[in-house]
BABA-997283 format. One record per residue (C-alpha): residue in three letters; z, x, y. Coordinates in steps of 0.02 Angstrom, whole numbers, padded with zeros to 5 digits, always signed. Example, Ala and Ser with C-alpha at 12.3 -4.5 7.8 and 13.67 -1.06 7.14 Angstrom:
<atoms>
ALA+00390+00615-00225;SER+00357+00684-00053;
</atoms>
This chain:
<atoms>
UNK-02158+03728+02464;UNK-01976+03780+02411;UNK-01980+03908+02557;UNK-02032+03798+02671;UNK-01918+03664+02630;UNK-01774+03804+02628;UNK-01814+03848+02825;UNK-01801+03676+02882;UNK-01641+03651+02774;UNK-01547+03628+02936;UNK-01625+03490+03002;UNK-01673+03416+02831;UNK-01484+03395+02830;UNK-01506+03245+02936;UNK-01583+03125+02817;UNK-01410+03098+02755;UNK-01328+03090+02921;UNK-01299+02926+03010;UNK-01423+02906+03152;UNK-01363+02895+03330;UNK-01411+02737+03395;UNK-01527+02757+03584;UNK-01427+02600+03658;UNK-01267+02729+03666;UNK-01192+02696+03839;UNK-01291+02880+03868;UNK-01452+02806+03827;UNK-01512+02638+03883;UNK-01635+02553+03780;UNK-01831+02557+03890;UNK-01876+02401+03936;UNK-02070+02420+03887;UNK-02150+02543+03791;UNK-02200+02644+03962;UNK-02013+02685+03980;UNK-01929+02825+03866;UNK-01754+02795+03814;UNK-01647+02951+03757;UNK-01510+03034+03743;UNK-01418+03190+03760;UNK-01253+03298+03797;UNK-01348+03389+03975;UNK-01485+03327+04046;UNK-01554+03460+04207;UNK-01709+03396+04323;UNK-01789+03501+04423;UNK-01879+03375+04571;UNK-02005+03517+04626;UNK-02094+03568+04480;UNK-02049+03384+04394;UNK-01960+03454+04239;UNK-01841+03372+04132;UNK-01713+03487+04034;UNK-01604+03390+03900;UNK-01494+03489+03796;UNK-01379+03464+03643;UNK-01393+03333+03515;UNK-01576+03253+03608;UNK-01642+03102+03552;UNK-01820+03032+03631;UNK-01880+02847+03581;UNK-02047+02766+03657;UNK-02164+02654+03570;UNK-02086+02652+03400;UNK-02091+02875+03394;UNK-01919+02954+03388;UNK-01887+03120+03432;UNK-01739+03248+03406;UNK-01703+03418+03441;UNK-01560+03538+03505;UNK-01663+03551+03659;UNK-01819+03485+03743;UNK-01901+03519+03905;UNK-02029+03392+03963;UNK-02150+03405+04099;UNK-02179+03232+04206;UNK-02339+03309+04299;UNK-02435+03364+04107;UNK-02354+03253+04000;UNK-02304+03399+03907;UNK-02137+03373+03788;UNK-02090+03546+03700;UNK-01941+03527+03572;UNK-01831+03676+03513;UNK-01710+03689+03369;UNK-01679+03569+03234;UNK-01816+03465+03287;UNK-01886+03309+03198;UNK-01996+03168+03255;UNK-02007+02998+03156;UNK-02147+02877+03180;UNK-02160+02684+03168;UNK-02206+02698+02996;UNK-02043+02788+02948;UNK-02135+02979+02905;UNK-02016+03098+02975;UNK-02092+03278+03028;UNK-01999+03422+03041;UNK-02044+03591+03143;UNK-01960+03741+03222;UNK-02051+03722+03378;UNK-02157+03567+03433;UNK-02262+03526+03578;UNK-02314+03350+03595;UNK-02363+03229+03717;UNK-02271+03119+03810;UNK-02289+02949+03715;UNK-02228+03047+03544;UNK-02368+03020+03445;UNK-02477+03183+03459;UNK-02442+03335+03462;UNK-02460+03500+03367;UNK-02305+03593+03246;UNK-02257+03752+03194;UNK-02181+03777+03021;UNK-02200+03583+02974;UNK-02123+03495+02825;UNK-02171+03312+02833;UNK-02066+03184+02754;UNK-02178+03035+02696;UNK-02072+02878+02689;UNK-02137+02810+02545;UNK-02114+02968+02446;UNK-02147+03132+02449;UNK-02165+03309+02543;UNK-02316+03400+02632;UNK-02273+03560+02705;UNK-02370+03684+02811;UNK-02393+03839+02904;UNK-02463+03733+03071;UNK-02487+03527+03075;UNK-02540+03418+03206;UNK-02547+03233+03236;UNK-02679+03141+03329;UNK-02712+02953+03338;UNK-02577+02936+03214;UNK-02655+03068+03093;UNK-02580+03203+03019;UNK-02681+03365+02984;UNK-02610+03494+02910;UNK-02670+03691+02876;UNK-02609+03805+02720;UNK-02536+03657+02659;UNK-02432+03585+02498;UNK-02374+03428+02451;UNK-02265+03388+02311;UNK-02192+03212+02244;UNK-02054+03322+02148;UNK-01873+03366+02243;UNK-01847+03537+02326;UNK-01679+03534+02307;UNK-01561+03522+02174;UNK-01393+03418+02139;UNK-01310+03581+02234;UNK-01416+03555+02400;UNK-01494+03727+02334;UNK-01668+03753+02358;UNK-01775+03748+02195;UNK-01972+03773+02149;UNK-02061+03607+02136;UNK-02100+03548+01964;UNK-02301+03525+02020;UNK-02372+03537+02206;UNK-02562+03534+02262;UNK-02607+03678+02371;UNK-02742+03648+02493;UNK-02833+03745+02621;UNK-02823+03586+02724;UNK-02741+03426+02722;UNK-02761+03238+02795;UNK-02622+03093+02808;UNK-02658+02939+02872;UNK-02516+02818+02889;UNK-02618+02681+02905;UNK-02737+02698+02750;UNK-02590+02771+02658;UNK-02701+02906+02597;UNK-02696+03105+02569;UNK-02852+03206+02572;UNK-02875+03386+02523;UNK-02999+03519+02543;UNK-03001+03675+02443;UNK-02849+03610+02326;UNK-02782+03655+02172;UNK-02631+03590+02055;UNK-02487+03689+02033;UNK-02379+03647+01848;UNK-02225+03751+01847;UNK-02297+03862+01968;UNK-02465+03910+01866;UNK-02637+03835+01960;UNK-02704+03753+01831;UNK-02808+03609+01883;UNK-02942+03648+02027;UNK-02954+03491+02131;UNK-03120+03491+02248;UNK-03125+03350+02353;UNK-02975+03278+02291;UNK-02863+03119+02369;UNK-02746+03008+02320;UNK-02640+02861+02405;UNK-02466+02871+02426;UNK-02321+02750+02422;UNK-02333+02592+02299;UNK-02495+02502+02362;UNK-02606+02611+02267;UNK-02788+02662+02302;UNK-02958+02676+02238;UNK-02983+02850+02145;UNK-02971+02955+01964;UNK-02804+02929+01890;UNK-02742+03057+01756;UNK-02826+03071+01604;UNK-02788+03062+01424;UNK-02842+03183+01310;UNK-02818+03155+01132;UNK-02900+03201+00938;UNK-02915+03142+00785;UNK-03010+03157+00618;UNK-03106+03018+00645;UNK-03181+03001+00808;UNK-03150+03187+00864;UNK-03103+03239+01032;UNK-03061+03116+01169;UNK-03066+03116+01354;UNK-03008+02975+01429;UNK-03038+02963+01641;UNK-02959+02804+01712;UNK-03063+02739+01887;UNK-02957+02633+01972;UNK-03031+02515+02108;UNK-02919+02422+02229;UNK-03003+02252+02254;UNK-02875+02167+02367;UNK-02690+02170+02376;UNK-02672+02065+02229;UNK-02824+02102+02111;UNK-02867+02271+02056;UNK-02998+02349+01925;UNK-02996+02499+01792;UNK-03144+02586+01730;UNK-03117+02692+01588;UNK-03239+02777+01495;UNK-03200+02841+01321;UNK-03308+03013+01276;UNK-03287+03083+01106;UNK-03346+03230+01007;UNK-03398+03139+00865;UNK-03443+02958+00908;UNK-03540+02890+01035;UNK-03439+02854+01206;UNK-03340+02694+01246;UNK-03311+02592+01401;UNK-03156+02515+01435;UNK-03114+02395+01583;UNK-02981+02299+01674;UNK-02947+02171+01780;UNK-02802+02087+01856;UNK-02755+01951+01964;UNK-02601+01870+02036;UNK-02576+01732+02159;UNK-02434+01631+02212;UNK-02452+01524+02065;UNK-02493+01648+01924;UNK-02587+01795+01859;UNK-02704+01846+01745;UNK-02785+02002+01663;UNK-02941+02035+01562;UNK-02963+02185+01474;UNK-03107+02246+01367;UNK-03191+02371+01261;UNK-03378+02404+01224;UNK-03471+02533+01112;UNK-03632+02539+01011;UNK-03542+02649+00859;UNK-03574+02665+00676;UNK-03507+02532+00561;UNK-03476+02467+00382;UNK-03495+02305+00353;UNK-03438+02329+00172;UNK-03268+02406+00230;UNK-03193+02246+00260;UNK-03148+02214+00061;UNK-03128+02403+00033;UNK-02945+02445+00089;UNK-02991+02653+00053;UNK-03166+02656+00114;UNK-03220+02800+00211;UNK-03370+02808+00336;UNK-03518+02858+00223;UNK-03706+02875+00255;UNK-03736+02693+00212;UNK-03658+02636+00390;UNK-03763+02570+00520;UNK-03740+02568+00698;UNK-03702+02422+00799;UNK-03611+02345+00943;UNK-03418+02352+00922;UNK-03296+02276+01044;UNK-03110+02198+01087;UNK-03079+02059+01215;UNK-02904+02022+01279;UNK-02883+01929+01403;UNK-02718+01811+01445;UNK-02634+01727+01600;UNK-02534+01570+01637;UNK-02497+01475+01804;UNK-02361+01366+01869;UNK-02416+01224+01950;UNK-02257+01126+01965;UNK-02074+01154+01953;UNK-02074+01081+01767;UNK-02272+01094+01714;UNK-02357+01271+01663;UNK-02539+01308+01575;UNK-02571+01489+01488;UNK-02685+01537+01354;UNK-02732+01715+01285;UNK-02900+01773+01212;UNK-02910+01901+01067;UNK-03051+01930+00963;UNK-03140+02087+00916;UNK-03293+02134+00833;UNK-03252+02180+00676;UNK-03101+02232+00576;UNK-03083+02413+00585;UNK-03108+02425+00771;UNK-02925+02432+00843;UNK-02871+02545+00699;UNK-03024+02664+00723;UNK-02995+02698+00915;UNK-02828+02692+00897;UNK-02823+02523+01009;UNK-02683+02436+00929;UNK-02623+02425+00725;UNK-02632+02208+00711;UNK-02683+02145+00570;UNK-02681+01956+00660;UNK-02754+01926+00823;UNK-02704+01750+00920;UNK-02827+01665+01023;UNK-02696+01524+01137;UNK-02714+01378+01252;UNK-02557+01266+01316;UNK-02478+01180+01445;UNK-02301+01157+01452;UNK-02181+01017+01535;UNK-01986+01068+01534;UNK-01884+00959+01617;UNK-01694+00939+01597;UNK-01684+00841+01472;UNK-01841+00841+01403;UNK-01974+00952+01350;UNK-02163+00920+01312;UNK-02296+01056+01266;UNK-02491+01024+01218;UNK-02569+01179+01132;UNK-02697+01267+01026;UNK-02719+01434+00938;UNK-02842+01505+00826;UNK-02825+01693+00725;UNK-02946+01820+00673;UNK-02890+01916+00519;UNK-02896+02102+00497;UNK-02841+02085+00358;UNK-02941+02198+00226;UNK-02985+02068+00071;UNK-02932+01905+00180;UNK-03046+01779+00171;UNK-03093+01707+00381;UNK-03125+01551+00302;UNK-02949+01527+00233;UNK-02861+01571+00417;UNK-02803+01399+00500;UNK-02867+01346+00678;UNK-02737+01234+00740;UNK-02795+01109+00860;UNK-02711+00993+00953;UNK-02520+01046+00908;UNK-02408+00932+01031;UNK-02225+00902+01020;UNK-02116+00808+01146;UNK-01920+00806+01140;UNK-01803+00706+01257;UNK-01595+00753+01251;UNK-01486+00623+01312;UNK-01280+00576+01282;UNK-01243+00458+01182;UNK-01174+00305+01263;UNK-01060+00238+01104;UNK-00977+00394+01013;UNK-01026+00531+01140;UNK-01131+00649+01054;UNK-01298+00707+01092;UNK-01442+00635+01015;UNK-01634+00704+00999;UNK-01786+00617+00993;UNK-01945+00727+00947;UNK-02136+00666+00914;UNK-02225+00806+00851;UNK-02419+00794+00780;UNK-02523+00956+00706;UNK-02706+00958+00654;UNK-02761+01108+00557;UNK-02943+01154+00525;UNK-03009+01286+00401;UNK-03194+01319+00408;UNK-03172+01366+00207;UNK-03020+01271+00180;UNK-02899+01149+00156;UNK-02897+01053+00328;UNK-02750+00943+00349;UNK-02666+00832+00479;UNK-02481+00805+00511;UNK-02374+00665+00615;UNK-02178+00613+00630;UNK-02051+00569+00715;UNK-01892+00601+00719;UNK-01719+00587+00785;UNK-01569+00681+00776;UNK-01390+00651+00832;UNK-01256+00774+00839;UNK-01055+00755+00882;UNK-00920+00895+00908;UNK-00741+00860+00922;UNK-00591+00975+00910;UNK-00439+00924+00797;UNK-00260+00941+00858;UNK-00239+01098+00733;UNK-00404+01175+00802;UNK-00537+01141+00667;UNK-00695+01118+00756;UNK-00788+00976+00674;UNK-00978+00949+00690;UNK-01058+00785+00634;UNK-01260+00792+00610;UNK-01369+00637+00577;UNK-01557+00673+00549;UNK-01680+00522+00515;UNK-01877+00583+00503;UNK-02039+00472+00490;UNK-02205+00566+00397;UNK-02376+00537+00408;UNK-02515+00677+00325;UNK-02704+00682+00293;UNK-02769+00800+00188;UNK-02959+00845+00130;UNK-03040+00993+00015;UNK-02895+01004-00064;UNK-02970+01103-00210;UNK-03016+01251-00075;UNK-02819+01284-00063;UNK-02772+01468-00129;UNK-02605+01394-00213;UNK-02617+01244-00286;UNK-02424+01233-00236;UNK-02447+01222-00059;UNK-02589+01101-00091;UNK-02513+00899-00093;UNK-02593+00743-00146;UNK-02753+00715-00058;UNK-02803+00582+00086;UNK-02660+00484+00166;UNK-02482+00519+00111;UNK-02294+00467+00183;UNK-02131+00531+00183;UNK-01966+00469+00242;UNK-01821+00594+00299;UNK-01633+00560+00304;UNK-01510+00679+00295;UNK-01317+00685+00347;UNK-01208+00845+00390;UNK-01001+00882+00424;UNK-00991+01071+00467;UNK-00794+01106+00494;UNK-00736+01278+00566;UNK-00549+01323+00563;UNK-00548+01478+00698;UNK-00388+01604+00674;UNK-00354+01728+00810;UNK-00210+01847+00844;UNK-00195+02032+00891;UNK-00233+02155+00752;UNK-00249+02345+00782;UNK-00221+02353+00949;UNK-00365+02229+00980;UNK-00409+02035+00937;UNK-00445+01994+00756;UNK-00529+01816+00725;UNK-00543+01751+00535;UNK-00650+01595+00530;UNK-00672+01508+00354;UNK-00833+01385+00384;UNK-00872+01240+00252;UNK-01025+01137+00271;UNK-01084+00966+00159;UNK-01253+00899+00147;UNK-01317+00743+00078;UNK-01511+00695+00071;UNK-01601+00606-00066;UNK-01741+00637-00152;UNK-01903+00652-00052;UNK-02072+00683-00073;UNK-02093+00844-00038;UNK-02241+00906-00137;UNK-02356+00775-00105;UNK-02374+00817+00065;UNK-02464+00984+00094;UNK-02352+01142+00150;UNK-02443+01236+00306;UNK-02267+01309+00407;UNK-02139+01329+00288;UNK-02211+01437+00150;UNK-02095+01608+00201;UNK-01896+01550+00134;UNK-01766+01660+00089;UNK-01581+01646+00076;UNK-01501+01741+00227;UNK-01346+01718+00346;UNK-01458+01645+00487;UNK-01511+01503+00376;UNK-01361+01484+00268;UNK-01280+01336+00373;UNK-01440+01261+00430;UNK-01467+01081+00409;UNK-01635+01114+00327;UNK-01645+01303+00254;UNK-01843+01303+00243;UNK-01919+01398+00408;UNK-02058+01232+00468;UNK-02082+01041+00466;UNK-02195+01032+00294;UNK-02062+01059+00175;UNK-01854+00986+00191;UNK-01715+01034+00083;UNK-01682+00868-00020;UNK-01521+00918-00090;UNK-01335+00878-00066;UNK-01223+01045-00062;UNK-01071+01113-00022;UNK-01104+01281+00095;UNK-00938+01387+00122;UNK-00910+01549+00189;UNK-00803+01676+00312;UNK-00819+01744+00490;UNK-00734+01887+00542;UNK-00734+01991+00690;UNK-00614+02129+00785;UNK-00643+02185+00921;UNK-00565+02337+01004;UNK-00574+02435+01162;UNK-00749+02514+01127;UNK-00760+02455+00967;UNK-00809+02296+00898;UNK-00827+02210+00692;UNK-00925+02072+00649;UNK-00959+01996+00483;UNK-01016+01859+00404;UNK-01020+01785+00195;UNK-01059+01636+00119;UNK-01135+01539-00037;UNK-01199+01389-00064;UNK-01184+01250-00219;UNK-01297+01099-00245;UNK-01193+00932-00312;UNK-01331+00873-00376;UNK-01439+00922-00529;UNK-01607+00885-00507;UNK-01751+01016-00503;UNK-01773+01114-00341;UNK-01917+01131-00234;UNK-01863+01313-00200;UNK-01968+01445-00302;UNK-01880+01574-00404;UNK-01828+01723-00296;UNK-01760+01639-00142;UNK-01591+01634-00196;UNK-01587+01463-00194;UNK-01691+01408-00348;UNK-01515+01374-00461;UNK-01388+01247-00425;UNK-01291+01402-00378;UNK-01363+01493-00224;UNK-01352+01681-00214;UNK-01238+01770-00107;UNK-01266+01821+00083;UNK-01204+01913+00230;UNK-01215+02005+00387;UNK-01107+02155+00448;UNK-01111+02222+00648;UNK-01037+02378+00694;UNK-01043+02441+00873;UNK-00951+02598+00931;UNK-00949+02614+01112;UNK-01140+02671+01172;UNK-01157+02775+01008;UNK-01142+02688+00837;UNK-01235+02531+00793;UNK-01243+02501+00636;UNK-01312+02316+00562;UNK-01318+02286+00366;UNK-01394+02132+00301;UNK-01380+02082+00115;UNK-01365+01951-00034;UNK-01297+01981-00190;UNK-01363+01900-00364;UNK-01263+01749-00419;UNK-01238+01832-00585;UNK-01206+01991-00598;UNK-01213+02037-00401;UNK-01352+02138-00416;UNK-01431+02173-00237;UNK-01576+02073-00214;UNK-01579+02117-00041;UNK-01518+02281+00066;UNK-01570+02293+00245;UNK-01486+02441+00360;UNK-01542+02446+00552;UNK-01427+02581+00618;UNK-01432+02679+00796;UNK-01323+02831+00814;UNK-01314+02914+00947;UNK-01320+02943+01151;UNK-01476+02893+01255;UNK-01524+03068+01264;UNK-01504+03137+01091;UNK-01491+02991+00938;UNK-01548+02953+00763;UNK-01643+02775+00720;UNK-01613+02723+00522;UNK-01713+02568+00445;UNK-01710+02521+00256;UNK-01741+02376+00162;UNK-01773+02335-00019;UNK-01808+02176-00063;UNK-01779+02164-00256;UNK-01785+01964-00286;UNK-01874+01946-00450;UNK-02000+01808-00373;UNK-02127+01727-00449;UNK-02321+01821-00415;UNK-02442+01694-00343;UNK-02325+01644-00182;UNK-02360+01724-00027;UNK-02217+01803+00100;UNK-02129+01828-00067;UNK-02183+02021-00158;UNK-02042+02139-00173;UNK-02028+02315-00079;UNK-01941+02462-00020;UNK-01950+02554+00133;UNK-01882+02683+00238;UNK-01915+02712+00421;UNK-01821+02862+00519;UNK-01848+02905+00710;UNK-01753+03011+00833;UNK-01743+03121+00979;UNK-01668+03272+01024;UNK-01627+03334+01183;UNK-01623+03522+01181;UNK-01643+03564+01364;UNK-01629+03464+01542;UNK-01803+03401+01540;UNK-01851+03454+01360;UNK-01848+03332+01210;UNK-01900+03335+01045;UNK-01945+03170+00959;UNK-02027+03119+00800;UNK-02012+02967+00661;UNK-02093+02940+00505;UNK-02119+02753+00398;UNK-02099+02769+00200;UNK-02150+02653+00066;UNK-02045+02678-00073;UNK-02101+02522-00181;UNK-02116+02544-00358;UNK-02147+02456-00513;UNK-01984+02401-00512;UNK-01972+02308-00346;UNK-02159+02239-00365;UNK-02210+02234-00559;UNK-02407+02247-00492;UNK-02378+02388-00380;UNK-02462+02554-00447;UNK-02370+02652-00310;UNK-02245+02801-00384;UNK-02112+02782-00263;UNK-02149+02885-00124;UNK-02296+02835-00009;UNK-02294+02924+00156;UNK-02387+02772+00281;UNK-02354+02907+00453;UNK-02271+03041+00516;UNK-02284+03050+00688;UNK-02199+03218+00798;UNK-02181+03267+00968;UNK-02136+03365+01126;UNK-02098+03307+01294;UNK-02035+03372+01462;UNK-01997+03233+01591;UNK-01899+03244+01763;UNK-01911+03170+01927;UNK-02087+03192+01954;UNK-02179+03236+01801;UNK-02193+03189+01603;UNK-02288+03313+01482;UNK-02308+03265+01321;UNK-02372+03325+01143;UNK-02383+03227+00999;UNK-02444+03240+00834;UNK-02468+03112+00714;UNK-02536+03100+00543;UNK-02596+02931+00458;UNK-02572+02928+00243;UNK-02681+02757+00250;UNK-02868+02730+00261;UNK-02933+02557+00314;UNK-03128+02565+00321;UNK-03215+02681+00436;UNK-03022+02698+00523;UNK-02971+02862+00417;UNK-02819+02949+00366;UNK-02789+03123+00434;UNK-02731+03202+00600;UNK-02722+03173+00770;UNK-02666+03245+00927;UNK-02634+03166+01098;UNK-02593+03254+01256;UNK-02487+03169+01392;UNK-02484+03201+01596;UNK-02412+03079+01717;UNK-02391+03134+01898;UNK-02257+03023+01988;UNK-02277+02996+02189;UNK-02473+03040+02185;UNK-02542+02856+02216;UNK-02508+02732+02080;
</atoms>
């Protein structure tokens, strides 16, 4: 291919080269496709034998097929065009050919090639010893095609990265198809893959055939083959078949369907196997497939898609569900321990915004009870924003209304409404001001009450009600100047709160179970995450922002604490930070250097004795090519056990890639649990709990990605074990989809 590529360097050199329109005053434009229009420096014609000579810089248009050459000599009597030197013909659907000698007819669109490198416009090379074209087909002997450049950065010729050899070869424009005989694919120059029969489409339309397949082991299932069938239904749908064969399980089918319209799209996709199973697995966190398992149909549905059917409404919905709880993990689907079943339609206007949904999850969780996960049907909530008319702020106006059904559970139903109203103003000395007014209306129903997990979270039973007021002045006092050759900006913030008492655990708690003190909460008008539960308190919130920012290099930060005025007993739970009249510490620092460092620490310090009750490092060093990923958080808050979203850990997560050649890259990360007895007091972990290492090797250019990973899994979940596996990775660009 490079060789071939290298003879017709010449005229390759013309892709780049502006073209020379045929309306030059030297070549009028035909005025139907039986004229020919072209151009040229000399143009000899001999009346007796009814031959045409054009020489030097020739260009030939008719019916949509240019031609050009350093010389061509047609014959008016055969309809014989021959073409010399340079030559290269381009039909209507942009493919250019290039030859050192062809002979074609007089219309341009047949015609036979010597030496032939064919240029496909939608992407890639075929090149060949002899090609013809007849009836708009190309067919091409002792051929190659390749999707990979020929050249390099230098205009030097270089060897493909893969090419298919074949005996014989067949383009048609039209069906946008290749078709082999005899062919075989070359990797690096080394035939590896024999290829009988073979075709593929070209361009981006795609095509019905094999795509490339996966190939992949691990301890549990064995080897894996993976051979993708993709169907081409229409333009806009299209179909998958995959079937799944393993060494030591019985094989899988996998399948999927899209669809898009003007309106929307949607896509199905599902697996199906009849596989061993233990039913017993799903309370046994470290069970292992044993004897005892029995063999049954296993299988994962999702499907989702949405549609637009006016300006401001929208429906979508998703299905997940899957047969049992072990399945994803087992074939290596996906690693959720929740999946979300959806249905909604959604209203957005400018001013206002309406949405009617549902959901309902499956757990996957080993040891959850099914019975205790919600199913939340209907969930509505309307809002309208509009100005208002007296003072100038902006006021809000939500309804919301939730009904929550357990099939083992506390079932519970929730109602208000509410309005908020919200003013900014700027004083003469810069202070930005911020006045909030927030007025909310309760209604709950509650039933099997006694089948809550945490009596806590629980409320009075039957019909309860709960008024809402609450009133905010949030003052920022913005200092800027330049610092360091840059802008510096100091910012102290002060915030005060007043609500009164309210009635907060007589109503059940369903949303706002997960709090904890942090700087995206730490000025909020109510510091608890949903509707169920409101901060009744009246506080004082003060803090600092700072930031500098310098020519590829930029500082933010962020502290503040919080202290309640008044003294009665908190609804926050020990270990939020928030529990004592006195909140805890928090902050936030960004770093960003250029492209290469950045570097976010979250943390809050113990009232006390500022002991670290939570670290959290997210850092990225490093260039696109070659860089280091850093996680690590310990959470340390001495909570009380029985709460959910509240244990203690530590944990350590590292990635990065290395970039030790051009195309070559080394990769690999690994996730750490480091929680101990003195982060969780029930852990019986020492420390150091490897969950996965995972390690690689890839080479990637222009055309081609080969890939090697490794990856090794320190947790068992059922009949899903912990061991090894391996997964090799071949994408072909340019060969169909």
């Amino acid at each position: 291919m490079a060789c071939l590529a290298c003879a017709q360097h010449g005229a390759a050199q013309e892709l780049n080269a502006p073209p020379v329109p045929v309306s030059a005053p030297d070549a009028p434009v035909p005025q139907s496709d039986d004229q020919i229009g072209f151009a040229a420096d000399r143009l000899d014609y001999d009346s007796n034998s009814e031959v045409v000579t054009a020489s030097g810089n020739v260009q030939l248009l008719r019916e949509g097929n240019r031609l050009r050459a350093d010389a061509v000599v047609w014959n008016r009597t055969t309809g014989k065009v021959e073409a010399q030197g340079n030559v290269s013909v381009t039909d209507p659907e942009g493919n250019i050919a290039y030859g050192d000698r062809f002979e074609v007819t007089d219309t341009l669109k047949d015609g036979v090639v010597d030496n032939m490198l064919l240029v496909l416009e939608s992407g890639g090379r075929l090149a060949a010893a002899r090609g013809e074209r007849a009836n708009g087909v190309y067919t091409l002997h002792k051929a190659a095609y390749t999707g990979c450049a020929v050249e390099d950065s230098d205009g030097c010729p270089k060897e493909p990265t893969w090419q298919i050899k074949a005996v014989r070869v067949v383009y048609d424009p039209v069906q946008a198809r290749v078709r082999y005989t005899n062919a075989n694919i070359e990797i690096f120059g080394l035939p590896l893959i024999p290829l009988p029969g073979f075709s593929h489409p070209v361009g981006g339309e795609g095509g019905n055939g094999l795509l490339v397949p996966n190939i992949r082991y691990d301890r549990t299932n064995g080897v894996e083959v993976a051979l993708p069938y993709y169907l081409k239904l229409a333009p806009n749908r299209d179909l998958t078949i995959t079937p799944h064969v393993y060494s030591g399980t019985l094989p899988m089918l996998e399948a999927n369907f899209r669809h898009r319209w003007d309106r929307g799209a949607y896509q199905i996709t599902g697996y199906a196997t009849h596989a061993s199973r233990q039913d017993a697995s799903s309370s046994l966190p470290n069970a292992t497939v044993s004897d005892e398992s029995q063999k049954d149909f296993r299988g994962y549905l999702d499907a989702s898609g949405g549609m637009q059917l006016t300006p401001e409404w929208s429906v979508n919905g998703s299905i997940r569900v899957v047969s049992d709880r072990t399945f994803l993990r087992r074939y290596d689907i996906n690693r959720d321990d929740r999946l979300r079943s959806t249905l909604g339609a959604q209203r957005i206007g400018q001013n206002s915004y309406f949405s009617i949904a549902g959901w309902a999850v499956q757990t996957l969780r080993l040891g959850d009870s099914q019975g205790q996960t919600p199913i939340a049907l209907p969930a509505i909530d309307y809002r309208l924003r509009m100005t208002d008319p007296l003072l100038g702020g902006r006021i809000q106006l939500q309804a919301n209304s939730l009904a929550i059904t357990r099939t083992h559970g506390q079932d519970t139903q929730r109602a208000f409404a509410a309005f908020e109203w919200n003013l900014r103003k700027l004083t003469g000395m810069g202070q930005e001001v911020t006045f909030t007014t927030y007025l909310r209306g309760d209604i709950y129903h509650s039933s099997d009450r006694g089948l809550n997990t945490i009596p806590l979270y629980a409320g009075d039973p039957g019909w309860q009600a709960r008024g809402i007021a609450a009133a905010a002045v949030d003052v920022r006092w913005p200092f800027m100047g330049e610092a360091f050759g840059g802008v510096q900006r100091i910012a102290p913030r002060v915030q005060i709160v007043a609500a009164p008492r309210l009635a907060n655990l007589s109503v059940p708690n369903e949303d706002a179970r997960a709090i904890d003190l942090e700087d995206s909460n730490l000025f909020a008008l109510n510091r608890f995450a949903g509707y169920d539960r409101f901060e009744d308190s009246t506080r004082i919130t003060y803090g600092l922002e700072y930031s500098l920012s310098l020519p590829g290099f930029s500082l933010e930060s962020v502290l503040g604490q919080s202290y309640r005025l008044n003294n009665r007993e908190s609804i926050l739970p020990d270990g939020t930070g928030l529990s004592d009249r006195m909140s805890d510490v928090v902050g936030r620092t960004t770093v960003r250097y250029k492209d290469f460092i950045s570097l976010i620490h979250r943390f809050r310090l113990d009232k006390d004795g500022l002991s670290v009750r939570r670290n959290e490092i997210d850092a990225t060093i490093g260039t696109r090519k070659t860089y280091a990923l850093v996680g690590y958080l310990r959470l340390n808050r001495n909570a009380a056990t029985g709460l959910e979203d509240l244990q203690d850990r530590e944990e350590l997560r590292l990635g990065g890639r290395v970039q030790f050649a051009r195309f070559w890259s080394l990769y690999g990360s690994t996730v750490i649990d480091l929680t101990d007895a003195k982060e969780d007091p029930l852990s019986v972990a020492d420390g150091y709990e490897p969950v996965r290492h995972r390690l690689g090797i890839t080479y990637e250019d222009d055309c081609l990605t080969l890939g090697l990973t490794w990856r090794r899994d320190y947790q068992a979940a059922g009949d899903a074990r912990k061991g090894n596996s391996y997964q090799l990775r071949l994408a072909f660009r340019n060969i169909g989809i």
